[in-house]
C-alpha positions as CSV (number, residue, x, y, z in Angstrom):
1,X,7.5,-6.5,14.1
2,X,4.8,-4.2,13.4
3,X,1.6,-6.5,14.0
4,X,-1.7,-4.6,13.6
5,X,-5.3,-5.9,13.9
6,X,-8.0,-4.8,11.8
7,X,-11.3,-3.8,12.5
8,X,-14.5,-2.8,10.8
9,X,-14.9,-0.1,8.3
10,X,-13.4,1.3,4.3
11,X,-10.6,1.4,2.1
12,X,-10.9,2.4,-2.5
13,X,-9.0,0.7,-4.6
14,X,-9.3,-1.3,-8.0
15,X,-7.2,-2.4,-10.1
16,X,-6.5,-2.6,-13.8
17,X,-5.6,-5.5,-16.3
18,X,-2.2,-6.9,-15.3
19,X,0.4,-7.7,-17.3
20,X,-0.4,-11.5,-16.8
21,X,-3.8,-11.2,-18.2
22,X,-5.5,-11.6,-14.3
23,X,-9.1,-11.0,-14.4
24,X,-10.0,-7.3,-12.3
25,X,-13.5,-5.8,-11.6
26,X,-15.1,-3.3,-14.2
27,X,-15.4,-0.7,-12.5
28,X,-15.6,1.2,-8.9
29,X,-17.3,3.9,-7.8
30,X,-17.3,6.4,-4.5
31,X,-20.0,5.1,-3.3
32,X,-19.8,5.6,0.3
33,X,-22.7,4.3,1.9
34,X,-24.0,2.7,5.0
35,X,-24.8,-0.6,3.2
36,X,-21.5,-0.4,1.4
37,X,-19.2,0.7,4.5
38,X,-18.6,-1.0,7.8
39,X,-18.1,-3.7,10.0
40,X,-18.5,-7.1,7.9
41,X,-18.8,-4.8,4.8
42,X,-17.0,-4.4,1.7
43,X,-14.9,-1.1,3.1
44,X,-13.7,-1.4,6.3
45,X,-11.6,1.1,8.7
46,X,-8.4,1.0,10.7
47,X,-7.6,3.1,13.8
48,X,-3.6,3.1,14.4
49,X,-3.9,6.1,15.9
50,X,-3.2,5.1,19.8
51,X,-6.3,7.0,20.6
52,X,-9.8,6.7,21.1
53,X,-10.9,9.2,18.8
54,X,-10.7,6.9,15.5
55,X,-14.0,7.5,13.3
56,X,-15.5,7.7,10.1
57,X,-18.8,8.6,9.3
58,X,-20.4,8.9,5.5
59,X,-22.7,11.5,4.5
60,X,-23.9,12.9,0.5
61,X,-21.7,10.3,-1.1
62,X,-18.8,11.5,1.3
63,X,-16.5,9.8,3.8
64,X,-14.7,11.6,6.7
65,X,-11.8,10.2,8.9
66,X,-10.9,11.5,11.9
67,X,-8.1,11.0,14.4
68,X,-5.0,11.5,16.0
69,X,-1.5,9.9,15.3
70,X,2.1,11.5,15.4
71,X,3.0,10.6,12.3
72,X,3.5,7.9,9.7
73,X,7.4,8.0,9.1
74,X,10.3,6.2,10.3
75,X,9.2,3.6,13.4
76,X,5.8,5.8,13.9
77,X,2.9,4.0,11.6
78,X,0.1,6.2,13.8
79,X,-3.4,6.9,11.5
80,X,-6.4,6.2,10.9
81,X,-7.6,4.8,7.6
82,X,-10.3,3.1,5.3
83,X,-8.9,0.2,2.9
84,X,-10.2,-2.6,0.6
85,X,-8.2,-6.1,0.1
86,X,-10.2,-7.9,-2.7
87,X,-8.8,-6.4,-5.6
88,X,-5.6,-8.2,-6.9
89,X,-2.7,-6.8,-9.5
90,X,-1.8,-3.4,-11.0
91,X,-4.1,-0.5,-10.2
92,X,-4.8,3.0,-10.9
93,X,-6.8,5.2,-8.4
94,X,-7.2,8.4,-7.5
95,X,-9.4,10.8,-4.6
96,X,-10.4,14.3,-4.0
97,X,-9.1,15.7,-1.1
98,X,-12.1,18.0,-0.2
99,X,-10.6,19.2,3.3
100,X,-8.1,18.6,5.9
101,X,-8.0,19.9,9.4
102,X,-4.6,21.7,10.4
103,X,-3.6,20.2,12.7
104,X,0.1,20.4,12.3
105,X,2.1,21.8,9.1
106,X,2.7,18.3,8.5
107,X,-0.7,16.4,9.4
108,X,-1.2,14.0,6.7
109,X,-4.4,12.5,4.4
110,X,-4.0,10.8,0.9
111,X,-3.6,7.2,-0.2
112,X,-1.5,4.3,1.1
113,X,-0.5,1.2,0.0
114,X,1.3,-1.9,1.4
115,X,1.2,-6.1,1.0
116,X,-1.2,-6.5,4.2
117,X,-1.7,-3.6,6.1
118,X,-2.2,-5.8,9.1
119,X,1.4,-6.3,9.2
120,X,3.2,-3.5,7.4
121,X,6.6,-5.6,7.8
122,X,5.0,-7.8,4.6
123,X,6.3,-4.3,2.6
124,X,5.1,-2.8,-0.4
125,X,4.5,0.2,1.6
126,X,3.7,3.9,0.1
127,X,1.9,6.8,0.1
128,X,0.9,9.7,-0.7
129,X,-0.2,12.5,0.5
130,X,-1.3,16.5,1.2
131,X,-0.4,18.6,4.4
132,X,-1.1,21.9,5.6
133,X,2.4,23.3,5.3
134,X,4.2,21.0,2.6
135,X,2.2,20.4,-0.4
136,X,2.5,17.1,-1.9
137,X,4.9,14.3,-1.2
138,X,5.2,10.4,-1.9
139,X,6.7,8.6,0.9
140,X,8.5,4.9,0.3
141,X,10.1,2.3,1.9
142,X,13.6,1.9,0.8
143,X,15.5,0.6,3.5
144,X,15.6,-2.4,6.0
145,X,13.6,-3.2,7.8
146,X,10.2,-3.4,6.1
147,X,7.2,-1.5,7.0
148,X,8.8,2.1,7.9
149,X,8.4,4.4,5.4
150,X,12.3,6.2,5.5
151,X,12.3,8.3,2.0
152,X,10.0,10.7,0.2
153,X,10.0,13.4,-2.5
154,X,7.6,16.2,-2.8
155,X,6.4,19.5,-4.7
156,X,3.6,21.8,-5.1
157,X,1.9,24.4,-3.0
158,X,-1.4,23.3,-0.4
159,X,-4.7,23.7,-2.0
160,X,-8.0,22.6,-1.3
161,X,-9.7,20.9,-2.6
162,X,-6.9,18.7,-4.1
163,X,-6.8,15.3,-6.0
164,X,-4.5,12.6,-5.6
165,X,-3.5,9.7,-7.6
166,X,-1.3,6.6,-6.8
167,X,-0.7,4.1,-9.8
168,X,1.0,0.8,-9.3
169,X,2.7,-1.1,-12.1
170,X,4.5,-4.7,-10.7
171,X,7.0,-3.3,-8.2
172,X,6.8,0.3,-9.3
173,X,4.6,3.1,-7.7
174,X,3.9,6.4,-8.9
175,X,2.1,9.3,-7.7
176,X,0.6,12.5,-9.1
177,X,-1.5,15.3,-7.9
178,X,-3.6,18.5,-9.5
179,X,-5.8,21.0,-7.7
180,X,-8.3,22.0,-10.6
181,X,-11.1,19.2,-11.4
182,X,-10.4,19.7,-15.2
183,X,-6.0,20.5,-15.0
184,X,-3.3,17.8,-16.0
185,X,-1.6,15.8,-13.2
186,X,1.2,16.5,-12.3
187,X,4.0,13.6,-11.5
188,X,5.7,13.5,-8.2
189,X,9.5,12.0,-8.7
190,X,9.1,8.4,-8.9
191,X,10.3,6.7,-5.7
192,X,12.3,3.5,-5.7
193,X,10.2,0.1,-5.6
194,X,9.5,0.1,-2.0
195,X,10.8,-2.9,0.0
196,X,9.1,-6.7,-0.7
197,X,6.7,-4.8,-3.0
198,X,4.6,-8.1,-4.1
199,X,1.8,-8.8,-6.8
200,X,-0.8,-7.5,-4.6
201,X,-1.7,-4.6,-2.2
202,X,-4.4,-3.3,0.0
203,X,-5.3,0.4,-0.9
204,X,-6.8,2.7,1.8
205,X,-7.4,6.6,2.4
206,X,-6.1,7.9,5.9
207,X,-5.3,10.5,7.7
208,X,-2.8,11.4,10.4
209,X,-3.0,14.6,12.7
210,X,0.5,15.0,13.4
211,X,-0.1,15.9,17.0
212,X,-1.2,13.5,19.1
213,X,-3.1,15.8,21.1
214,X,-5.4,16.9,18.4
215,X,-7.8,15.4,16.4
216,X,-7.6,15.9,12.7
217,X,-10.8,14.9,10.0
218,X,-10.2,14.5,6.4
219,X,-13.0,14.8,4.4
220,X,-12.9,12.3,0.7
221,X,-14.7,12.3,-2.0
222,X,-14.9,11.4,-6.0
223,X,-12.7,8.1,-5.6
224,X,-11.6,7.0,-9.1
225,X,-10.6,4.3,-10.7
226,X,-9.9,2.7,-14.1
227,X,-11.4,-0.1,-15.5
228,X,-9.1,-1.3,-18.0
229,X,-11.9,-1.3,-21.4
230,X,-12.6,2.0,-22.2
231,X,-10.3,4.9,-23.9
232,X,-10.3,8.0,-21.5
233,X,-11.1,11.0,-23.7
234,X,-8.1,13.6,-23.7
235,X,-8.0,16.4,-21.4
236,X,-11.2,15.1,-19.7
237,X,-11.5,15.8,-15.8
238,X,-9.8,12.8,-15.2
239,X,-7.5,12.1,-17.8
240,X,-4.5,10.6,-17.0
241,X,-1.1,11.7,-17.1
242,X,0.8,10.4,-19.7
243,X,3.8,8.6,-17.6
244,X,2.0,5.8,-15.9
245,X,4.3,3.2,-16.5
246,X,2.7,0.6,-18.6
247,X,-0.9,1.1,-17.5
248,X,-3.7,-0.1,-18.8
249,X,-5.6,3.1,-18.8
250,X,-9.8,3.1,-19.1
251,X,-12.7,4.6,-17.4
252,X,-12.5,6.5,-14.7
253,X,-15.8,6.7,-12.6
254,X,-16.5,9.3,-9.9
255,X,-19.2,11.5,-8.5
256,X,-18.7,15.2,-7.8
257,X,-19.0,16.7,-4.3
258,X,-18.5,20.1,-2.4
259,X,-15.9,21.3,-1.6
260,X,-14.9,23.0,1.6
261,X,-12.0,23.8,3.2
262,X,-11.1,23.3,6.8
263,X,-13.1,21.7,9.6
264,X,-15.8,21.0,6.6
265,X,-19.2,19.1,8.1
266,X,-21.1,16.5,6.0
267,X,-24.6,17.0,6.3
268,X,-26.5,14.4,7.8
269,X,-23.6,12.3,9.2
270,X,-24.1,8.6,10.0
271,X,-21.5,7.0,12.4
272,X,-19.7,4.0,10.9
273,X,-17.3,3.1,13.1
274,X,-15.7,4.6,16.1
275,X,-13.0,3.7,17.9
């Protein structure tokens, strides 16, 4: 069993109107701040890592995750990651990747998903993700036993900054990315429902170095979501891609940041957590 504990620090989700008519916040912002991120806060952070070099810090509206991990596929669930858990239903979020150490042609940062991510064996595991050397992919749980992500699907060529997007319709995922602000999303091939894919999920950002050796920092921004009410106007610098399936598509709130690429450093870092 894969048996995690949780500790202090940030995941962005929210979630939109379900199909049985639950209740969902209005709205969610990137607000990444010291009273907003921590321990006993709203966001809170993970360290899966097997490391010691786990950490976020916020900075301008920014958060960066940093660690280690060998990967997060097959038996190996090694990252570091923010999440949030009190959203229920169907959502529709989406980040700006503004840069990603390389680390490894395969070191990882996006969004995840599962039931609990304390104990990924509770399924409804997925993510999706950017890496150095292989564009974008979804990764998915389709086999036994729970909480081991075994298949994935990718396309597209690295860029940064990058956006990524992760919708979740009752059992179904799908995932999208672009890399211009204004440009269309464009749909990954949509997985299978991953394994014991339930009503609910926590949503986080991580990031995995791919090389246990090396530390890896991801820097996020412009977290999105919809809020279920309001129209979207076409073609706008959100707007969504057009094969969500069944969505309830509204507002999508952000805040624009810098982008850099590589070893990018916020200015004015405050520590939120470290490992």
């Amino acid at each position: 069993m894969i048996k995690k504990q949780l500790v202090g620090m940030a995941v962005f989700m929210t979630a939109l109107s379900g199909s049985q008519g639950r209740a969902h916040a209005a709205a969610c912002s990137d607000s990444f701040s010291v009273a907003d991120v921590g321990e006993g806060k709203t966001w809170r952070f993970v360290a899966f890592d097997k490391s010691t070099f786990g950490t976020a810090t916020v900075a301008d509206g920014k958060l960066a995750l940093a660690g280690r991990g060998a990967d997060i596929y097959g038996k190996k669930n090694e990252f570091v990651a923010a999440y949030r858990s009190d959203i229920p239903g169907d959502f529709d979020v989406s980040v700006k990747i503004v840069s990603e150490d390389s680390t490894f042609d395969w070191a990882q940062a996006g969004i995840v998903a599962a039931t609990d991510l304390n104990d990924l064996t509770k399924g409804g595991y997925v993510a999706v993700d950017i890496s150095p050397g292989h564009g974008y992919t979804v990764f998915y749980d389709k086999t036994a036993p729970a909480g081991q992500l075994d298949g994935n699907s990718g396309a597209g060529k690295t860029a940064y900054p990058a956006w990524l997007r992760l919708a979740k319709k009752g059992t179904q995922y799908t995932a999208y990315y672009k890399t211009q602000e204004t440009g269309a999303w464009t749909a990954l091939p949509t997985p299978p429902p991953s394994l014991n894919t339930q009503a609910d999920a926590q949503i986080g950002l991580f990031t995995v170095s791919h090389d246990s050796t090396k530390t890896s920092k991801t820097v996020f921004d412009d977290f999105t979501c919809m809020n279920g009410t309001t129209a979207i106007v076409p073609g706008g610098r959100n707007a969504p891609a057009t094969n969500v399936p069944g969505s309830a598509l509204g507002t999508m709130t952000d805040a624009l940041g810098k982008a850099r690429r590589g070893s990018a450093e916020p200015e004015s870092p405050v520590m939120i957590f470290r490992k």
